[in-house]
C-alpha positions as CSV (number, residue, x, y, z in Angstrom):
1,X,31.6,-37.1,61.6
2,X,32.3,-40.6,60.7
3,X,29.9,-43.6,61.8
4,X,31.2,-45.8,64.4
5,X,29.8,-49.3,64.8
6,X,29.1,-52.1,67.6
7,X,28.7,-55.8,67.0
8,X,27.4,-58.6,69.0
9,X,27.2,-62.6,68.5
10,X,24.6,-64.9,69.0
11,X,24.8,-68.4,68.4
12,X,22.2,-70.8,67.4
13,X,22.5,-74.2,68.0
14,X,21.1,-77.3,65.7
15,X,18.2,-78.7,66.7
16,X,18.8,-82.5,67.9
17,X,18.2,-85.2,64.7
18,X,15.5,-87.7,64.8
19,X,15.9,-89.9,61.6
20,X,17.9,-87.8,59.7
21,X,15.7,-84.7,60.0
22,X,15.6,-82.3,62.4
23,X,13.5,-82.8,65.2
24,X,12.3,-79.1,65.8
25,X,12.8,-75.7,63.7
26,X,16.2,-73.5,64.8
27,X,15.2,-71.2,67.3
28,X,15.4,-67.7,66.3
29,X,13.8,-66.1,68.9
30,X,17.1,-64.3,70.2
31,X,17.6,-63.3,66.6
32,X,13.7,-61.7,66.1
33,X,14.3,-59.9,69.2
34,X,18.1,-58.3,67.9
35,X,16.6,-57.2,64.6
36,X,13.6,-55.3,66.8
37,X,16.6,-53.9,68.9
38,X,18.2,-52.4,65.7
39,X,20.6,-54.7,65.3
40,X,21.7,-56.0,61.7
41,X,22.3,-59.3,60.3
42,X,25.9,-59.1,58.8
43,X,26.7,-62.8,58.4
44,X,27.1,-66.3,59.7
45,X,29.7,-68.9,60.6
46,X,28.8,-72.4,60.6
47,X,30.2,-73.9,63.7
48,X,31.2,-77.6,62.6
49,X,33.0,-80.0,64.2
50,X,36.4,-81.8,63.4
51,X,34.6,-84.8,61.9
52,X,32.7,-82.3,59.5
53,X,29.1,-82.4,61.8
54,X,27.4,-78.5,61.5
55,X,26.5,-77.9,65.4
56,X,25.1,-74.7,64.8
57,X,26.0,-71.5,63.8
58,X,27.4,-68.0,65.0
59,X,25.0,-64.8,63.4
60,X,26.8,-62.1,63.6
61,X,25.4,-58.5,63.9
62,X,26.2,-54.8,64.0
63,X,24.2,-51.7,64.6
64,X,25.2,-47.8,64.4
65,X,26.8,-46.9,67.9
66,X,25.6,-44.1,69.7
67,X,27.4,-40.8,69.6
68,X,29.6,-39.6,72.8
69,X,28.6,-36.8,74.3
């Protein structure tokens, strides 16, 4: 029986700049509570504007389906 897999997206924004630096840390709370739901960290996308400014980012996940019955 071969695995079968499901993904799922979140994205996490930038925080806001305040002299240069960041004002507060990113906020990974929905990102702790996918890893305690299983899910995996597979990669991430940066999601940057057309004049080159990061807004955030997509994480991208995946965790083993469950079987049909």
């Amino acid at each position: 029986m071969s695995r079968r897999w499901e993904y799922g997206q979140i994205f996490v924004p930038n925080p806001e700049p305040f002299g240069g630096l960041p004002k507060e840390a990113l906020d990974l709370g929905r990102v702790k509570r996918a890893g305690e739901e299983g899910w995996e960290l597979v990669t991430t996308i940066p999601y940057t504007t057309p004049q080159g400014e990061v807004r955030g980012a997509f994480f991208i996940f995946k965790r083993e389906a469950p079987a049909d019955e």
